[in-house]
Biopython code that builds the backbone (N, CA, C, O; Angstrom):
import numpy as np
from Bio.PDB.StructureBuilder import StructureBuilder

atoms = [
    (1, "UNK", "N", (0.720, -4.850, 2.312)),
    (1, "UNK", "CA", (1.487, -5.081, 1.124)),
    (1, "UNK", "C", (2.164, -3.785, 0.748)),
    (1, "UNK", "O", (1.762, -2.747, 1.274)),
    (2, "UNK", "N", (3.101, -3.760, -0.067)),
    (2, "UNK", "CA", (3.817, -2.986, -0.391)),
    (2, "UNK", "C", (3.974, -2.552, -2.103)),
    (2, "UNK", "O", (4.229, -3.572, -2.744)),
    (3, "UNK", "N", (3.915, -1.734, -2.690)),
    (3, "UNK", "CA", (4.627, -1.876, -4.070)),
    (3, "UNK", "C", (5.334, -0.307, -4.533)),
    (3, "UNK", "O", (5.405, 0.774, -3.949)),
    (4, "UNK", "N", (5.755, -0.751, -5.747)),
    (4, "UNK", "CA", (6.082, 0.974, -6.383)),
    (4, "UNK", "C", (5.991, 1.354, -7.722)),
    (4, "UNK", "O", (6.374, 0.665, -8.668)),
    (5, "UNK", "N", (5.616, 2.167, -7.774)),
    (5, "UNK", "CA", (5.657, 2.717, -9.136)),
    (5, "UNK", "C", (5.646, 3.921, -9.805)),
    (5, "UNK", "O", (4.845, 4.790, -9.464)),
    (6, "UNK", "N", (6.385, 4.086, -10.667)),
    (6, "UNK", "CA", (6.785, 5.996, -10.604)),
    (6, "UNK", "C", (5.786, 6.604, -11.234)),
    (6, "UNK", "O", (6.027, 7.615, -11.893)),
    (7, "UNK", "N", (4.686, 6.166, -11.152)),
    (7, "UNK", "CA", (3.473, 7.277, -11.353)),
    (7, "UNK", "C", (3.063, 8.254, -10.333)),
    (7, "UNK", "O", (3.177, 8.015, -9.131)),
    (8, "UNK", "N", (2.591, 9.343, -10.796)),
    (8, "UNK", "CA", (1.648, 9.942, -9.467)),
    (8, "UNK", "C", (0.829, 9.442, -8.923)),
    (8, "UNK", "O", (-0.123, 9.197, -9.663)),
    (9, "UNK", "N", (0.660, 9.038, -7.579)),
    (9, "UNK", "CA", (-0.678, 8.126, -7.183)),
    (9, "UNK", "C", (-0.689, 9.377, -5.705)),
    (9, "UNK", "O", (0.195, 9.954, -5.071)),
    (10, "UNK", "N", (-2.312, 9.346, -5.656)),
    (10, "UNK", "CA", (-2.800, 10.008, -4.450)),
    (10, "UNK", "C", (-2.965, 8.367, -3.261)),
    (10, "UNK", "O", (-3.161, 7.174, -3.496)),
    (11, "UNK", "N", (-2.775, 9.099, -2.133)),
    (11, "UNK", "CA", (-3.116, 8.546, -0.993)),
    (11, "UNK", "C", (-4.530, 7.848, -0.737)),
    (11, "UNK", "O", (-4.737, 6.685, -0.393)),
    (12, "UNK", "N", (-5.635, 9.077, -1.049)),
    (12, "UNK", "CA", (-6.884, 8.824, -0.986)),
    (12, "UNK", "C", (-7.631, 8.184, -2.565)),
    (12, "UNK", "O", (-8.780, 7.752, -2.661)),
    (13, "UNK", "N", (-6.811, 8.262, -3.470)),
    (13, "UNK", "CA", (-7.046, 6.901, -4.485)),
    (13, "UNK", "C", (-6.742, 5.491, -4.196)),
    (13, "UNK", "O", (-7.398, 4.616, -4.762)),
    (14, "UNK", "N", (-5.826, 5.198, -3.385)),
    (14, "UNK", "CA", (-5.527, 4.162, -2.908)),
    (14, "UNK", "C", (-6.307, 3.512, -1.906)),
    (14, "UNK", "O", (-6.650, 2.331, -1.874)),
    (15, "UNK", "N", (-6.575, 4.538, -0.993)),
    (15, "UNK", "CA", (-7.507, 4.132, -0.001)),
    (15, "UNK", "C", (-8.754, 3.884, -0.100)),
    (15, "UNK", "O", (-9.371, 3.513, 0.898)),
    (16, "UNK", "N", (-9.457, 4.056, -1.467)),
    (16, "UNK", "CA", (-10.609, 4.043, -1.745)),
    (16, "UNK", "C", (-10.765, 2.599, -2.679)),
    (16, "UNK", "O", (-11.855, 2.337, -3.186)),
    (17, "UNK", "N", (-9.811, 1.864, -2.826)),
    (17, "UNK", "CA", (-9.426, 0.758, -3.565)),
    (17, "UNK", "C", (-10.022, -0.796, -2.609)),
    (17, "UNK", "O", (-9.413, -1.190, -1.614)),
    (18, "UNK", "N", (-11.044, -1.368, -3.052)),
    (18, "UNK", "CA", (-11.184, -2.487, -2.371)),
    (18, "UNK", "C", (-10.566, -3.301, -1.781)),
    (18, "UNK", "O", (-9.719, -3.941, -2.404)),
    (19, "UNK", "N", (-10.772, -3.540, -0.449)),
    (19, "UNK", "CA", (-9.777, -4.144, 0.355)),
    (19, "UNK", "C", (-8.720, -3.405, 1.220)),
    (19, "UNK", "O", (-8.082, -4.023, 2.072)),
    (20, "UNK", "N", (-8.548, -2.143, 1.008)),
    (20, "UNK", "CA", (-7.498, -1.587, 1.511)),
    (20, "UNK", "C", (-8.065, -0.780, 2.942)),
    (20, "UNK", "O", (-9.007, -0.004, 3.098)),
    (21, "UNK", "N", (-7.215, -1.238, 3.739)),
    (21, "UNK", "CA", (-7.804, -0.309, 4.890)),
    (21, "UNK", "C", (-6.820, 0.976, 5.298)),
    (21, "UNK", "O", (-7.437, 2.014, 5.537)),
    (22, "UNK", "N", (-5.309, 1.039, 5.413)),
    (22, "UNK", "CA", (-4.674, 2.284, 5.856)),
    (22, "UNK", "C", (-3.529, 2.246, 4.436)),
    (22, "UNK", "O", (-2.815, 1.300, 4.105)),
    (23, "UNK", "N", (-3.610, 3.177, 3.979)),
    (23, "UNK", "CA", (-2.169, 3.338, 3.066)),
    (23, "UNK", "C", (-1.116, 4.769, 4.187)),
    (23, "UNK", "O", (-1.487, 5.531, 5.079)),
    (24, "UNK", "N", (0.079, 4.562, 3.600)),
    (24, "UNK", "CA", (1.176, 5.588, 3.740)),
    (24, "UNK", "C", (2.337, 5.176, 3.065)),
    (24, "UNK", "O", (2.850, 4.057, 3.072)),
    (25, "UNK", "N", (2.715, 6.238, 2.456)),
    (25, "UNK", "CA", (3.851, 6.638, 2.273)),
    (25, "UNK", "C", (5.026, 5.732, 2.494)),
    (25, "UNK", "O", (5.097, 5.248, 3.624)),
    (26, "UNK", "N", (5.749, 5.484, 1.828)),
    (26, "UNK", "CA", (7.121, 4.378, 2.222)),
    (26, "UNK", "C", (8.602, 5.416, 0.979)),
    (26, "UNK", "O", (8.576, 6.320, 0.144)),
    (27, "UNK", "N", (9.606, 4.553, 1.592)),
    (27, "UNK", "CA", (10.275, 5.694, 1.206)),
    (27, "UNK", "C", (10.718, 5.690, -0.690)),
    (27, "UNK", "O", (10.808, 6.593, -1.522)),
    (28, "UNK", "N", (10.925, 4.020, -0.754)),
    (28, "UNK", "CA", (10.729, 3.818, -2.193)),
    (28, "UNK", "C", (9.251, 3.394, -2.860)),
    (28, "UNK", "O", (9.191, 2.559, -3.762)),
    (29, "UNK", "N", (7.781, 4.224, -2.186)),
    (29, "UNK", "CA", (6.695, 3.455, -2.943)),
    (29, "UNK", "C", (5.620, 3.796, -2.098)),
    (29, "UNK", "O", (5.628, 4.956, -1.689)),
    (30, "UNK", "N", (4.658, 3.032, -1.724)),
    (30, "UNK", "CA", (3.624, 2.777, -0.951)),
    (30, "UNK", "C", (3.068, 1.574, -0.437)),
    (30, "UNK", "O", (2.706, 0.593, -1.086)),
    (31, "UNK", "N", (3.022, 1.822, 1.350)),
    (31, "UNK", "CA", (2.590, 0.586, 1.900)),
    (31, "UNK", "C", (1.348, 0.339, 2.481)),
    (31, "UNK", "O", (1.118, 1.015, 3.484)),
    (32, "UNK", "N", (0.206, -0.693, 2.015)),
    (32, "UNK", "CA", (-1.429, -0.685, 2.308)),
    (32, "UNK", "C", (-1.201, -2.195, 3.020)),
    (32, "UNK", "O", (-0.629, -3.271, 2.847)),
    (33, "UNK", "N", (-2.377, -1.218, 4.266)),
    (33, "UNK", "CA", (-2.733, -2.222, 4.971)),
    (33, "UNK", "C", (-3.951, -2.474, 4.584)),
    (33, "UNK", "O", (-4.910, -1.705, 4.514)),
    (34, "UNK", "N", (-3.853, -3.942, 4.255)),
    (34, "UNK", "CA", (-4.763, -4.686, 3.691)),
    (34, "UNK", "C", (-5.391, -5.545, 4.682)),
    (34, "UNK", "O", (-4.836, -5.694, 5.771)),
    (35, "UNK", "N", (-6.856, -6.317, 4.330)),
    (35, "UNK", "CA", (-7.706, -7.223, 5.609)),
    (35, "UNK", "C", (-7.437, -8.941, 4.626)),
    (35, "UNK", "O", (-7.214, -10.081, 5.031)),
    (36, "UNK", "N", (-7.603, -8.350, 3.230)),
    (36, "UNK", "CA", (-7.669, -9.452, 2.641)),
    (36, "UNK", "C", (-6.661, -9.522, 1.217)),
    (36, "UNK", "O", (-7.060, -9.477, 0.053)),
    (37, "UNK", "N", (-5.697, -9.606, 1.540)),
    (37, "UNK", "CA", (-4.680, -9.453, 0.230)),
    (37, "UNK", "C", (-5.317, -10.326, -1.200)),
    (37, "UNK", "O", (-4.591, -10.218, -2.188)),
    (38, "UNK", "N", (-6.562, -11.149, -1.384)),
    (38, "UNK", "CA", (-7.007, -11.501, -3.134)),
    (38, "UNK", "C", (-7.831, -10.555, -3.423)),
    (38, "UNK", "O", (-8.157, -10.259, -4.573)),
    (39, "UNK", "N", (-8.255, -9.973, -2.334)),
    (39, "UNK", "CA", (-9.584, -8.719, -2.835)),
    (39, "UNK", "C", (-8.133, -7.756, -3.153)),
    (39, "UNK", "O", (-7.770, -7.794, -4.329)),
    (40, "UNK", "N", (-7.409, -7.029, -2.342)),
    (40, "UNK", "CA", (-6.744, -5.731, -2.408)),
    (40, "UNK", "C", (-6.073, -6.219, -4.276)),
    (40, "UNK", "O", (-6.541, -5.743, -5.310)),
    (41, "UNK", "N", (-5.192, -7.005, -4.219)),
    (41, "UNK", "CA", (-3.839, -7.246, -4.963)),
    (41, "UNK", "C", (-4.621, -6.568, -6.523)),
    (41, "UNK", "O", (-4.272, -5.563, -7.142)),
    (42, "UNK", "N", (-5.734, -7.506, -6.833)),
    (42, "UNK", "CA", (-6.547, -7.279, -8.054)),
    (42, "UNK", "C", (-6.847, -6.162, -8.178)),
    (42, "UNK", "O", (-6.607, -5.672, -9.282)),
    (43, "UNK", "N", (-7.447, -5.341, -7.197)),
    (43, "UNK", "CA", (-8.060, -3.370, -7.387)),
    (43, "UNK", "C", (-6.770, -3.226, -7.404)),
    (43, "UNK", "O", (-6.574, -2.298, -8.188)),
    (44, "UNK", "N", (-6.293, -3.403, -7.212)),
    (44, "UNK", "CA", (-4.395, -1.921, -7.142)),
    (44, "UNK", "C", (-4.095, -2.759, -8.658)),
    (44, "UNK", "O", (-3.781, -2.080, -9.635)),
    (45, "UNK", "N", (-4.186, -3.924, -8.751)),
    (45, "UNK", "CA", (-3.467, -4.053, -10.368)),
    (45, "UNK", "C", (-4.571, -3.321, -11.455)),
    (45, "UNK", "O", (-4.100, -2.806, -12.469)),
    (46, "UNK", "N", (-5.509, -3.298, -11.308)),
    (46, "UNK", "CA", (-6.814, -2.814, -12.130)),
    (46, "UNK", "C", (-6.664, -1.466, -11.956)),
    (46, "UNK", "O", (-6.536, -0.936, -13.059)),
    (47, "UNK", "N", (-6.614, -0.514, -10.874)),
    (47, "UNK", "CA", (-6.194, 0.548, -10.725)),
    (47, "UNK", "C", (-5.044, 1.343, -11.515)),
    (47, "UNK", "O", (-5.184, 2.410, -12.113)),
    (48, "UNK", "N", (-3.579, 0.386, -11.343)),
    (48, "UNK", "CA", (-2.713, 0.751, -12.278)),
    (48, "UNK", "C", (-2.959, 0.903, -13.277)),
    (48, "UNK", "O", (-2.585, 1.893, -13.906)),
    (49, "UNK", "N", (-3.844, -0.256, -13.873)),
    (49, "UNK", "CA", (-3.954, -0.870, -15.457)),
    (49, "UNK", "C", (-4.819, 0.650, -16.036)),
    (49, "UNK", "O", (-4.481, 1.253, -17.055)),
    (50, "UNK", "N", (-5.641, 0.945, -15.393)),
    (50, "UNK", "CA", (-6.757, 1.723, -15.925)),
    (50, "UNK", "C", (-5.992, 3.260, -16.273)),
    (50, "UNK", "O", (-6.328, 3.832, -17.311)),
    (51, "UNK", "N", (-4.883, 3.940, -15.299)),
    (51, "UNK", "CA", (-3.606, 4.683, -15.388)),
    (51, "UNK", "C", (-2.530, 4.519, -16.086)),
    (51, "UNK", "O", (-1.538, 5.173, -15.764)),
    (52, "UNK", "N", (-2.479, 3.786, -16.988)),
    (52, "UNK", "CA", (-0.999, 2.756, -17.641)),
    (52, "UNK", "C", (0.137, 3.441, -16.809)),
    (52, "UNK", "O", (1.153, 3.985, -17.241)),
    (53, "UNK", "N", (-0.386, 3.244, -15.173)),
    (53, "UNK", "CA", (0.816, 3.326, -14.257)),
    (53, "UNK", "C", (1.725, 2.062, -14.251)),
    (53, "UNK", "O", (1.079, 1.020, -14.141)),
    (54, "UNK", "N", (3.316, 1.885, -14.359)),
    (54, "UNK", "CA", (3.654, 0.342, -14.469)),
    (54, "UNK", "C", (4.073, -0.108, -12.489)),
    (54, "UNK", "O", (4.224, 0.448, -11.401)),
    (55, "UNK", "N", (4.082, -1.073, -12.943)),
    (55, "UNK", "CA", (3.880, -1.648, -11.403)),
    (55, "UNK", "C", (5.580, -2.193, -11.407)),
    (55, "UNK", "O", (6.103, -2.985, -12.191)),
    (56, "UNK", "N", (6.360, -1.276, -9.943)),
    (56, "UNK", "CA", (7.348, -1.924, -10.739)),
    (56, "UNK", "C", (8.148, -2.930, -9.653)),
    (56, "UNK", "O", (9.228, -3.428, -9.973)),
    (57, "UNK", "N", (7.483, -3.206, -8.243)),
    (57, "UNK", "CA", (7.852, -3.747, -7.346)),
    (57, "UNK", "C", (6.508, -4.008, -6.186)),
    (57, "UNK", "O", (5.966, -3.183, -5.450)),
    (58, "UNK", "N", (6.298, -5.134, -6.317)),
    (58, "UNK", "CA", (4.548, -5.619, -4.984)),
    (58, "UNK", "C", (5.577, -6.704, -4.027)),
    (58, "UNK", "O", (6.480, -7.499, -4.288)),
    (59, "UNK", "N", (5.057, -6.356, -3.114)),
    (59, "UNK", "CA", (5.069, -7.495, -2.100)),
    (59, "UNK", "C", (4.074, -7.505, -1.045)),
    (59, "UNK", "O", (3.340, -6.539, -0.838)),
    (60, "UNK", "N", (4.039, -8.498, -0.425)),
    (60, "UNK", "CA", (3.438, -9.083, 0.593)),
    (60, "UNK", "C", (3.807, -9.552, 1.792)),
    (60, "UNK", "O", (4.623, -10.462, 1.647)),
    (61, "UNK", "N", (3.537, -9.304, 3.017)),
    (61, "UNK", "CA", (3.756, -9.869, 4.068)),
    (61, "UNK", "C", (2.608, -9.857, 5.163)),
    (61, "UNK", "O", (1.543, -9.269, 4.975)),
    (62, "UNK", "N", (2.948, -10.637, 6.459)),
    (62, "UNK", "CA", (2.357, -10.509, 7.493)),
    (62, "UNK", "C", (2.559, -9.639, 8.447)),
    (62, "UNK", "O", (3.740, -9.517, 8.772)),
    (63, "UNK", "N", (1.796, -8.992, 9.007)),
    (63, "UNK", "CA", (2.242, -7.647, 9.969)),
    (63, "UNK", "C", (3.190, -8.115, 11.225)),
    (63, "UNK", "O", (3.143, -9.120, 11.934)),
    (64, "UNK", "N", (4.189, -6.825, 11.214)),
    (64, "UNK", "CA", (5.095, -7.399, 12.081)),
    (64, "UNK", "C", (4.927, -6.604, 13.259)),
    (64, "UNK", "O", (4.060, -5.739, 13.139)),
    (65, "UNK", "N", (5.486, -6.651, 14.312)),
    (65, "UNK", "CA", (5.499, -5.716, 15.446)),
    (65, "UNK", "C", (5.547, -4.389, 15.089)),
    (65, "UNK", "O", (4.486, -3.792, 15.268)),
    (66, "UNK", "N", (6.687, -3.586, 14.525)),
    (66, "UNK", "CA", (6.908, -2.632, 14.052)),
    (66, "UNK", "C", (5.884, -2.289, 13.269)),
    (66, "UNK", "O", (5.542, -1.109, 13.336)),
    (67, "UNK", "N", (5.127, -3.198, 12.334)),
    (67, "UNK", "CA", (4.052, -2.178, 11.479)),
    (67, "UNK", "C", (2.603, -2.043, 12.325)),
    (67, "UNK", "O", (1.700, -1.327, 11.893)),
    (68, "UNK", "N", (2.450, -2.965, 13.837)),
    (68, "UNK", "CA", (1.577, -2.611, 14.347)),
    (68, "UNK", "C", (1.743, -1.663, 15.451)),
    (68, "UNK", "O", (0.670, -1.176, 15.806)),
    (69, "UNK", "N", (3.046, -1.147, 16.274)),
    (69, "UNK", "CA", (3.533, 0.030, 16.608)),
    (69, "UNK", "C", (3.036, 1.262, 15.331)),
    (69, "UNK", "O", (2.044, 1.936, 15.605)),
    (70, "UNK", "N", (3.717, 1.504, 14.030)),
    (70, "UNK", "CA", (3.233, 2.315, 13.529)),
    (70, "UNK", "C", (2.116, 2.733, 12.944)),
    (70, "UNK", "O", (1.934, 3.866, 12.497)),
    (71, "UNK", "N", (1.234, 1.695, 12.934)),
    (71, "UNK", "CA", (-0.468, 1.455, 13.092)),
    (71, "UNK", "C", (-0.669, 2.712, 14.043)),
    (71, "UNK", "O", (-0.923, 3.890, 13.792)),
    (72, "UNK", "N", (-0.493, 2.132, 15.035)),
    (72, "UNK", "CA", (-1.001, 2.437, 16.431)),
    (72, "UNK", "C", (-0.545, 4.355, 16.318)),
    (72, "UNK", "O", (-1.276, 5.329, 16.139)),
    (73, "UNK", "N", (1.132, 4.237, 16.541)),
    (73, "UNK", "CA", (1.244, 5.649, 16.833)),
    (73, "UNK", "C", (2.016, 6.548, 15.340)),
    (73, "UNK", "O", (2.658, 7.575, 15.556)),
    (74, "UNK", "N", (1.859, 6.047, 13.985)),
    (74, "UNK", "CA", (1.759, 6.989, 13.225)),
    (74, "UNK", "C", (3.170, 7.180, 12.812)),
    (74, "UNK", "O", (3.382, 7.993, 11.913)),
    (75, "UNK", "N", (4.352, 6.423, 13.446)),
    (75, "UNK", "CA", (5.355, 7.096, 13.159)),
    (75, "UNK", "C", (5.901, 5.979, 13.305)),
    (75, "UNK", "O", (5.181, 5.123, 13.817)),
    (76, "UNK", "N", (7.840, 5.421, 12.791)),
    (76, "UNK", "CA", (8.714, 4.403, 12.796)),
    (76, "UNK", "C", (9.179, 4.463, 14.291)),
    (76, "UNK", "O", (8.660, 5.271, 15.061)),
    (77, "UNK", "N", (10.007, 3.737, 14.630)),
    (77, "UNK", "CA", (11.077, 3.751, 15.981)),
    (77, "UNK", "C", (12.238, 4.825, 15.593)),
    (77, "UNK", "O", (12.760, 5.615, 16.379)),
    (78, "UNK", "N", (12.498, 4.695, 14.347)),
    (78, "UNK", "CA", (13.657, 5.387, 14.084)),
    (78, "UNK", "C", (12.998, 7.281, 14.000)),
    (78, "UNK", "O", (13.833, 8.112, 13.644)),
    (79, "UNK", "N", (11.691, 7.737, 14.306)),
    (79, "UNK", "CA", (11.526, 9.172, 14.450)),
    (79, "UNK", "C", (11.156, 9.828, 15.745)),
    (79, "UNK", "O", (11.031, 11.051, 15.804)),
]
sb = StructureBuilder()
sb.init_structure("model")
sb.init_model(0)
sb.init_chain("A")
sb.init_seg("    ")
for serial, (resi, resn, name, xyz) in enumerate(atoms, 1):
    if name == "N":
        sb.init_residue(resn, " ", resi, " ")
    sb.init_atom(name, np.array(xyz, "f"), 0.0, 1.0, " ", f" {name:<3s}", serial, name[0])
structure = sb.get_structure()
């Protein structure tokens, strides 16, 4: 899943968030790889909530080729 929000958020706060298995960096936000998106969605909104960080864009999808290439080796096609 994906979202954004113009708070400061650490990497390893995120990652420590139920459900979440790899976060990084995206260029407008942050993208977590999740196992179970009803466990993750709730800790990252509870997370915000507890920061009155505002949430200002979530989404969801299914992993695509490209995000299991950059799984794997860490980096886009385009670097």
């Amino acid at each position: 899943m994906e979202f954004a929000s113009p708070a400061a958020l650490e990497a390893a706060e995120l990652r420590a968030l139920a459900g979440v298995e790899q976060v990084r960096r995206v260029a407008d936000g942050w993208a977590l790889t999740v196992e179970r998106v009803h466990v993750a969605v709730p800790a990252l909104l509870a997370f915000l909530e507890a920061r009155q960080a505002p949430l200002q864009r979530l989404s969801t999808h299914s992993a695509t080729l490209e995000d299991v290439f950059v799984t794997l080796t860490g980096r886009t096609l385009r670097d």
